[in-house]
Structure formats: C-alpha cells, structure tokens
PAZAPA-4460 file (N, C-alpha, C; in steps of 0.05 Angstrom, whole numbers, plus 32768, in hexadecimal, padded with zeros to 4 digits):
% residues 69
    n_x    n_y    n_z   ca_x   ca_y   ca_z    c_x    c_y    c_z   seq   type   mol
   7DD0   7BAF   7D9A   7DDD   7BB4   7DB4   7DFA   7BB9   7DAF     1      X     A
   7DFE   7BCB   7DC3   7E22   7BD4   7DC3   7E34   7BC1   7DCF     2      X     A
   7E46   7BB2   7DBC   7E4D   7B95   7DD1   7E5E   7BAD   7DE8     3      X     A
   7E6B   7BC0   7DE9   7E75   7BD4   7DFC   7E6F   7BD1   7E0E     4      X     A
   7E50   7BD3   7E0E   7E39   7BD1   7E2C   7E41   7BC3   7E3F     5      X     A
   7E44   7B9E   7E23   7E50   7B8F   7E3B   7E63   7B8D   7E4F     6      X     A
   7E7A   7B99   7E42   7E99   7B91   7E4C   7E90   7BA8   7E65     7      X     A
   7E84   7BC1   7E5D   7E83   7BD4   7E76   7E71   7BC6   7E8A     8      X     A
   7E60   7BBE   7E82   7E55   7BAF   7E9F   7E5B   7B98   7EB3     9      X     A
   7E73   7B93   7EA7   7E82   7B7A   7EB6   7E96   7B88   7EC7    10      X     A
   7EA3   7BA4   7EC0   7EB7   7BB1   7ED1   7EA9   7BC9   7EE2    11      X     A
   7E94   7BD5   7ED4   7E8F   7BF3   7EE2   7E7B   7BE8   7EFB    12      X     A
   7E82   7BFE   7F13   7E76   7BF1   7F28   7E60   7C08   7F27    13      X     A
   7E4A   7BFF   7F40   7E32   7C18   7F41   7E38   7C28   7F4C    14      X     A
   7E3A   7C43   7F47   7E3B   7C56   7F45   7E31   7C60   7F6A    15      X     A
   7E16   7C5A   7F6B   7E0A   7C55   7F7E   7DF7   7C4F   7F8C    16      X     A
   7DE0   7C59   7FA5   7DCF   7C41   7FB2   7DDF   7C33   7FC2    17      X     A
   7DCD   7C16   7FC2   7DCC   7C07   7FD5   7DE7   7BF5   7FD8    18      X     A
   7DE5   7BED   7FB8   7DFD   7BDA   7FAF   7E13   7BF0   7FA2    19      X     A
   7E1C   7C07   7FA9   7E2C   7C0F   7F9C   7E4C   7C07   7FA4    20      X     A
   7E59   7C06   7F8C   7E74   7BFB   7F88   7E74   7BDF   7F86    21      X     A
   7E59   7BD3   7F80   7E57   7BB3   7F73   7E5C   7BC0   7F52    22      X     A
   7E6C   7BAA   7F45   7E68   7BA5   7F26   7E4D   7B9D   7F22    23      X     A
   7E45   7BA8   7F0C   7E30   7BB5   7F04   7E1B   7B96   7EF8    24      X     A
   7E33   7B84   7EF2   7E31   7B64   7EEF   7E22   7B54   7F05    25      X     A
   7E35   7B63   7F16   7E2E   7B50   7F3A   7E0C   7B5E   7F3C    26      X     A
   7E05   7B6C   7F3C   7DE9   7B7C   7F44   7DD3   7B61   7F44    27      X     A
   7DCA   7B5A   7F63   7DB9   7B54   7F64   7D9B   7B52   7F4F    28      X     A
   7D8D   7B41   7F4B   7D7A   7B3A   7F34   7D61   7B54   7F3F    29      X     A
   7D59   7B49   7F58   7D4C   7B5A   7F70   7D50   7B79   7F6B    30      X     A
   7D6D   7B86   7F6E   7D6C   7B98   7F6B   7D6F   7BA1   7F4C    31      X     A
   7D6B   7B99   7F40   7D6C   7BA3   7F1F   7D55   7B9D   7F1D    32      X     A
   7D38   7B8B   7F25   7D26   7B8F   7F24   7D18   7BAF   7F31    33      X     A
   7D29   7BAB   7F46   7D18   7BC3   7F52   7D1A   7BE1   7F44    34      X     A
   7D31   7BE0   7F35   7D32   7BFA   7F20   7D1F   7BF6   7F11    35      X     A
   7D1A   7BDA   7F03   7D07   7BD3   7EEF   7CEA   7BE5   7EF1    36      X     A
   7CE3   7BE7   7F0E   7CCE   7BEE   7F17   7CC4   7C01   7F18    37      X     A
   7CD6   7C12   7F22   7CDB   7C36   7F2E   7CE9   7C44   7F14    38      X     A
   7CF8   7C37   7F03   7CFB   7C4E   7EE8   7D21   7C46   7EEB    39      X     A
   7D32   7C3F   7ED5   7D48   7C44   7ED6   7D55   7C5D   7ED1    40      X     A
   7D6B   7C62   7EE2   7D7E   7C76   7ED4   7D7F   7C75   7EBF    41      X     A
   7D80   7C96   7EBB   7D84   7CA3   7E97   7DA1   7C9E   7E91    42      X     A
   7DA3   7C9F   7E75   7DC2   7C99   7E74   7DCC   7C80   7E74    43      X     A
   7DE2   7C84   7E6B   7DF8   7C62   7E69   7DF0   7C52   7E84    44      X     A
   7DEF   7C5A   7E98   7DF0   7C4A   7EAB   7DD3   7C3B   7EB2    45      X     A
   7DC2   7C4E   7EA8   7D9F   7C3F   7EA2   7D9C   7C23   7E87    46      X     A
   7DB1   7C2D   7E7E   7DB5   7C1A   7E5D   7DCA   7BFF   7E69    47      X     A
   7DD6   7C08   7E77   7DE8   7BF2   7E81   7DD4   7BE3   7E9A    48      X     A
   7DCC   7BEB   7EAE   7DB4   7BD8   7EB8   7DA3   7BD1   7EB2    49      X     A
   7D9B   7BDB   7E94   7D80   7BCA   7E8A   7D91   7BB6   7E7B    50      X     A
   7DA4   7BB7   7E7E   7DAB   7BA1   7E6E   7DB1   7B84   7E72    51      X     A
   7DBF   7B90   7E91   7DC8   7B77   7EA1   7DA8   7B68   7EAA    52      X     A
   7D96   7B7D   7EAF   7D7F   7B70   7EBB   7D74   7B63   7E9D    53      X     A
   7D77   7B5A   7E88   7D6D   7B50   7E73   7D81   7B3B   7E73    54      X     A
   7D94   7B3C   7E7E   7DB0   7B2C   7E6E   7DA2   7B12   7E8F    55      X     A
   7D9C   7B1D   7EAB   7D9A   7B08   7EBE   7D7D   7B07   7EB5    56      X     A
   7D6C   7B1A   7EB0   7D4B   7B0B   7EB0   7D45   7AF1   7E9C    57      X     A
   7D61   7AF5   7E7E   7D59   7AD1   7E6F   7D6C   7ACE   7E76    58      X     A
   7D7C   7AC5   7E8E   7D8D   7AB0   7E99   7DA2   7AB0   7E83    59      X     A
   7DAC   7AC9   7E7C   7DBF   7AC4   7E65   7DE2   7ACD   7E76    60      X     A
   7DE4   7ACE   7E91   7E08   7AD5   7E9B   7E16   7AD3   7E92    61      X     A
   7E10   7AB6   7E88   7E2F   7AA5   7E81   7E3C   7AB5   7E6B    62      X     A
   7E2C   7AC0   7E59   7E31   7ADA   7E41   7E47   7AE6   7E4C    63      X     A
   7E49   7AED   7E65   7E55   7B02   7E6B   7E72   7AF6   7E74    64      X     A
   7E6E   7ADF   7E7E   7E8C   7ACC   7E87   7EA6   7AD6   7E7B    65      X     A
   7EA8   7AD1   7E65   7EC2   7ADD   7E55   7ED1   7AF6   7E54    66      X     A
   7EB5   7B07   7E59   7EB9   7B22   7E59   7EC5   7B26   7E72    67      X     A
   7EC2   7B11   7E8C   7ECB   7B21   7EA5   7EEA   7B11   7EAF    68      X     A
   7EF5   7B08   7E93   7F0E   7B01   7EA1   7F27   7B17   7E97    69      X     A
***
C-alpha cells in the first residue's frame, strides 16, 4: 500500500454524489458499502475508497488520527 493513499484520504473531499465535498475519511460506512456493491470508481479515487472502506470495515480509524492533524 501507498502510505500517500493515506494522507490523501484524510484531506481530499468527494468529488461527488450524495456526500460530495465530505473528506473522503468522513464517508459514511453505509455509503462506502454501497459502492462495495454496485462496482467502485476506476482510478485513484476507486483506490482511495476501497481503502477507507477496509481501513472502517476492521475498525482500524484511529490509523488515520495523526494523519488528520
């Protein structure tokens, strides 16, 4: 994994949808499941939500704490 991924997913917001202009961090579990389901975006931004939805599906956030100060 690109530790890069991380630091970008604590600042870059979504692009767009439902939750767009949430950090990509904040994204509901719910709605990162629901990409899970229907197919993610191609591209960095499909790689950066599968990630966060792996980083909240084993309860791992706190990883990300440091990164968001």
């Amino acid at each position: 994994m690109n530790p890069e991924i991380l630091q970008e997913i604590c600042v870059q917001k979504m692009p767009f949808g439902k939750y767009k202009g949430y950090i990509i961090a904040d994204l509901p579990i719910s709605y990162l499941e629901w990409f899970q389901r229907k197919g993610m975006p191609p591209g960095k931004l499909g790689m950066q939500l599968s990630t966060i939805y792996e980083i909240k599906l084993n309860g791992l956030t706190e990883l990300l704490r440091p990164l968001r100060r």
